[in-house]
C-alpha positions, 0 to 999 in steps of 0.5 A: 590590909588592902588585900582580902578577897577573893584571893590574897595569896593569888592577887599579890602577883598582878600587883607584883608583877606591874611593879616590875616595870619602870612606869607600872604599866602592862599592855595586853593579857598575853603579856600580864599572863606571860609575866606571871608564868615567868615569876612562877617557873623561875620559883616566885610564890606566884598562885596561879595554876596555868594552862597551855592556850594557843598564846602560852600559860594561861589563867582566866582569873588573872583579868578577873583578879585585876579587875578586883584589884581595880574597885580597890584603887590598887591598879587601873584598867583601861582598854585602848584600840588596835588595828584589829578587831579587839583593843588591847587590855592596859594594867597601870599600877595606882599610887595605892597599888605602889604603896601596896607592893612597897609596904609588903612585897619586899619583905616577902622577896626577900624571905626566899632563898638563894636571894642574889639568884632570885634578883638576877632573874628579876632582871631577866624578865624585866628586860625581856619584856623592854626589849622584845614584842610581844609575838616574840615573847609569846615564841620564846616562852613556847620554845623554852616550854616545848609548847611550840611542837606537836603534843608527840613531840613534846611528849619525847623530849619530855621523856627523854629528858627523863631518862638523861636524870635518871641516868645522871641518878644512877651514875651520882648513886654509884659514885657517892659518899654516903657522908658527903654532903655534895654527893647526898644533895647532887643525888636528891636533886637528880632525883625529885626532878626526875621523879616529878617531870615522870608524874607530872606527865603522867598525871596530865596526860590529855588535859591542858595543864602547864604544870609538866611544860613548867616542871620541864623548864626547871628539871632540864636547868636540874641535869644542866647543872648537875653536869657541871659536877665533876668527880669532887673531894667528898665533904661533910659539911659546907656552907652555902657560897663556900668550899668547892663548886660554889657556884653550881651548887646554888644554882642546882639548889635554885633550880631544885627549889623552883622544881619542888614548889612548882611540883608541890603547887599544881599537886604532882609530888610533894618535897620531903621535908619531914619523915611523913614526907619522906614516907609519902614520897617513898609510897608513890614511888613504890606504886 
């Protein structure tokens, strides 16, 4: 096994990430930085913990990890000159690094669930980085993550987007079924994204860190489809892509899922999962 130190479950995402283009090549730690932020908001097992740096999500241990990777002959890197003063960074995946990623990576995509989601927003990125240039990139990837307005700023849509699920909450508590499983996971949903977007900004409150800008994507994607849930027949039991409201229902599951794993990776609040989860959740809300 190729991928042993000095971070398996970080590495794999680099190697993942050249893999995604057509010729294994990336220019520049902005856009390798970007790619990997992406993958990991849009609920990729991406290790990384980023932070909010002048050019979007950031982890210095994105270049150091490639660079390892590098002396393992799983990728190269070279640099090439720019009209300004620093040259540009260029990661190209090696015949190694493909077999790499061939031999294990497929296996672990496909492992994850709502698969026909996760492959539609591989497509997404990858196209997004065809068709835009970097500048461009680095703007979207800002506005979606309100990290082109003024800390206040981001702070009221933050907040307010707090108060819209909590709101959203209480109207699916009202006029649930206990017995219904459409009601009992629209009202699960509403609620974790709530309660993580409220102490992921708590929590990072004067630092840096990109979790609450990452969990805000995914938490406004929460009451986005929600809101597509009009009064419904109350169900027991329905399987996933069958019975009423397929459609939505996957996309909040995806969307949830991507929430709990961002908030469970940068250690805002834990999904439950169990009953010890279950009391852990109930005890930081009650505090």
């Amino acid at each position: 096994m190729l991928l042993e130190s000095p971070d398996k479950a970080r590495a794999w995402g680099v190697l993942f990430a050249l893999s995604l283009r057509g010729d294994g090549v990336i220019s520049g730690r902005v856009t390798l930085n970007k790619t990997l932020a992406l993958l990991q908001r849009d609920g990729f097992p991406i290790e990384n913990r980023f932070i909010t740096k002048e050019k979007g999500p950031y982890d210095w241990h994105i270049h150091q990890d490639a660079k390892n990777l590098e002396e393992k002959k799983l990728l190269e890197i070279t640099e090439k000159p720019t009209r300004h003063k620093s040259p540009i960074t260029i990661y190209q995946l090696s015949e190694d690094g493909l077999s790499e990623v061939q031999e294990k990576y497929p296996a672990r995509i496909e492992s994850l669930p709502y698969k026909r989601i996760f492959k539609a927003k591989l497509e997404e990125i990858k196209n997004r980085f065809s068709e835009y240039s970097t500048p461009e990139i680095v703007d979207k990837v800002h506005q979606e993550l309100l990290m082109d307005m003024e800390e206040e700023d981001a702070r009221r849509e933050m907040d307010d987007l707090v108060t819209d699920l909590m709101v959203a909450r209480d109207t699916a508590e009202t006029d649930r079924d206990s017995t219904c499983f459409i009601c009992l996971n629209l009202l699960g949903s509403l609620d974790f994204a709530a309660e993580s977007l409220k102490l992921a900004i708590k929590k990072t409150e004067g630092t840096n860190e990109s979790s609450r800008n990452l969990i805000y994507f995914n938490a406004k994607d929460v009451l986005h489809w929600a809101n597509k849930f009009p009064r419904h027949e109350h169900l027991r039991y329905c399987r996933e892509g069958e019975g009423p409201l397929a459609a939505p229902r996957e996309q909040l599951g995806y969307r949830l899922f991507c929430t709990e794993g961002l908030s469970s990776h940068y250690h805002i609040l834990k999904p439950i999962r169990d009953e010890a989860s279950l009391d852990e959740y109930i005890q930081i809300m009650s505090a």
